[in-house]
N, C-alpha and C positions, 0 to 999 in steps of 0.2 A: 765266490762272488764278492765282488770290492763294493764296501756298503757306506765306507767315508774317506774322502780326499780333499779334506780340510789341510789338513798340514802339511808341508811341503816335501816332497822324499818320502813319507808314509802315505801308506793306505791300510786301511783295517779292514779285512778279509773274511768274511764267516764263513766253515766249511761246516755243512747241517749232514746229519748221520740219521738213522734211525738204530737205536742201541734196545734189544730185550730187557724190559721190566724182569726181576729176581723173584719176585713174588707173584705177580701176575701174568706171566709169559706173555706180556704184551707188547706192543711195538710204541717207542716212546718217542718222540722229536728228541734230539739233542743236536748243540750248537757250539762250535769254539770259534774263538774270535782270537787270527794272528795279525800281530802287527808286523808287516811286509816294506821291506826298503826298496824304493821305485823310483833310482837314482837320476831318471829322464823325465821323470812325471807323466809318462805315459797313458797311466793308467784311469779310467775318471769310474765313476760311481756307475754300478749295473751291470761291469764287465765281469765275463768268467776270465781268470788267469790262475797259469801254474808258478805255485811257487817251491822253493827250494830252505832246505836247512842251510843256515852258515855262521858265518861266526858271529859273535852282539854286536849288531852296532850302535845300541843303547838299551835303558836296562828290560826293555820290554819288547825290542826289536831282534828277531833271531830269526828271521826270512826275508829272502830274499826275492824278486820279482825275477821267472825266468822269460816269460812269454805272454803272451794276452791270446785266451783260446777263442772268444768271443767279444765282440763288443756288443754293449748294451745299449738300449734305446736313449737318442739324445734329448734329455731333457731342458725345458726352457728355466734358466737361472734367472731371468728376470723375476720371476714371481718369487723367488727366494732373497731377493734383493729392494723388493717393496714397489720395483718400478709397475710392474701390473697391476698394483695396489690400487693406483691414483687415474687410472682409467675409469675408476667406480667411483673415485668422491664427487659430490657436489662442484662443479665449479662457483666460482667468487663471483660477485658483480659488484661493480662501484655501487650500482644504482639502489642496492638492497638496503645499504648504509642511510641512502638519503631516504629513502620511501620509509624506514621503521624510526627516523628522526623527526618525521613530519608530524605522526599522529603525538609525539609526546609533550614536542611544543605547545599543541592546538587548545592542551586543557589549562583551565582556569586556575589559580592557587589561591584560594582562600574564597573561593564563591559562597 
């Protein structure tokens, strides 16, 4: 499953296992995370895809993208972008400027 497609050509991959505990014969999560060359940018965050061994193409890059088995639900980037953000602030008004300047005039200095 492709878990980030920040960077351009890459995508970083976790493939989850469940591996036997040596002492406890129990069933443990385990996780590796490949870095995957994804020379069309195909691939976005949430997809299942097969990938393949091949030669480096940097020092942490040794797979490559062969297919996309699934694609993942599309998520909304706006809210990773802050624009959904600003649907929830306060709007501005001119008039708040003037209304909170009024009461500070009105008092006397030195009464």
């Amino acid at each position: 499953m492709v878990t980030s497609d920040t960077v351009s050509k890459t995508r970083k991959v976790v493939f989850e296992y469940l591996a036997r505990h040596s002492k406890y014969n129990k069933y443990v999560k385990r996780q590796t995370v490949l870095h995957v060359h994804d020379e069309k940018n195909e691939s976005h965050v949430g997809d299942h895809v097969e990938v393949m061994a091949c030669r480096p193409h940097s020092r942490t890059k040794t797979y490559r993208l062969v297919r996309i088995v699934t694609r993942g639900p599309q998520i909304d980037t706006s809210i990773l972008k802050g624009e959904a953000s600003q649907m929830f602030e306060k709007p501005r008004n001119e008039k708040e400027g003037e209304v909170s300047a009024a009461p500070q005039g009105s008092s006397t200095a030195g009464a």
